[in-house]
C-alpha positions in Angstrom: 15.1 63.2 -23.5 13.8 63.0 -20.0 11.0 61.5 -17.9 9.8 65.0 -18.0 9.5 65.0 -21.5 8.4 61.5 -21.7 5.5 62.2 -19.1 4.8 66.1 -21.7 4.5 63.9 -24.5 2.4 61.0 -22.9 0.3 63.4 -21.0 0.9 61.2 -17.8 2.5 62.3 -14.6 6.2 62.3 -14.5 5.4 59.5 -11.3 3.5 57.4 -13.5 6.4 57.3 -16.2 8.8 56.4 -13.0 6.8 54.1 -12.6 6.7 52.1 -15.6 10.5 52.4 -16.1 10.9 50.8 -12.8 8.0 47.9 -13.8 5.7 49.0 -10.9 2.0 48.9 -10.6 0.3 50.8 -14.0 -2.5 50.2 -16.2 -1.6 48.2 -19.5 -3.2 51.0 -21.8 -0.7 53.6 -20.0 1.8 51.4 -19.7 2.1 50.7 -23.5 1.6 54.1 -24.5 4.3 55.0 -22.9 6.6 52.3 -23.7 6.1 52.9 -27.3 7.1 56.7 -26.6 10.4 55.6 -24.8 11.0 53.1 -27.5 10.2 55.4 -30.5 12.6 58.2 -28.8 15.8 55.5 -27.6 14.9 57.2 -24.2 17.7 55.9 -21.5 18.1 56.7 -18.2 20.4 58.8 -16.9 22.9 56.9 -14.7 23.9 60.0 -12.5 20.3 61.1 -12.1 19.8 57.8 -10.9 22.2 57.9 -8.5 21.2 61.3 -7.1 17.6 59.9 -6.7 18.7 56.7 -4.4 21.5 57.8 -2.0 20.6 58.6 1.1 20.0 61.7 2.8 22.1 62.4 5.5 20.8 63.6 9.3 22.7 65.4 11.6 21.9 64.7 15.2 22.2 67.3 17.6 21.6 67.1 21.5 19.4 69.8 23.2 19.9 69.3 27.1 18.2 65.4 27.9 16.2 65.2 24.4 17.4 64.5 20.5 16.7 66.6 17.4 17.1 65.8 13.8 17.9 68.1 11.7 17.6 67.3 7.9 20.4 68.9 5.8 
């Protein structure tokens, strides 16, 4: 099970499930609608997903004559 399947069977946006997983601003009605689905489905995060989503991209800086220019990788 996953917030993509939570947010297919709510019929919410997989940003609005995020959202109530991580107890940020949604509407009671959609909030308990889709708490009830994660409950009735023992939904639990995955803890390498997790991870993936909050480390932090890394920029490489490289130095064209007197000005800088990121460059995302």
């Amino acid at each position: 099970m996953t917030i993509k399947d939570i947010a297919r069977l709510s019929r919410v946006s997989m940003t609005t499930v995020s959202r109530v997983i991580n107890n940020e601003k949604v509407s009671r009605e959609r909030k308990e609608k889709i708490l009830k689905i994660i409950q009735r489905y023992e939904y639990q995060p995955d803890p390498y997903a997790q991870y993936l989503g909050r480390r932090n991209n890394a920029k490489i800086t490289r130095k064209t004559g007197s000005a800088s220019k990121k460059v995302g990788v």
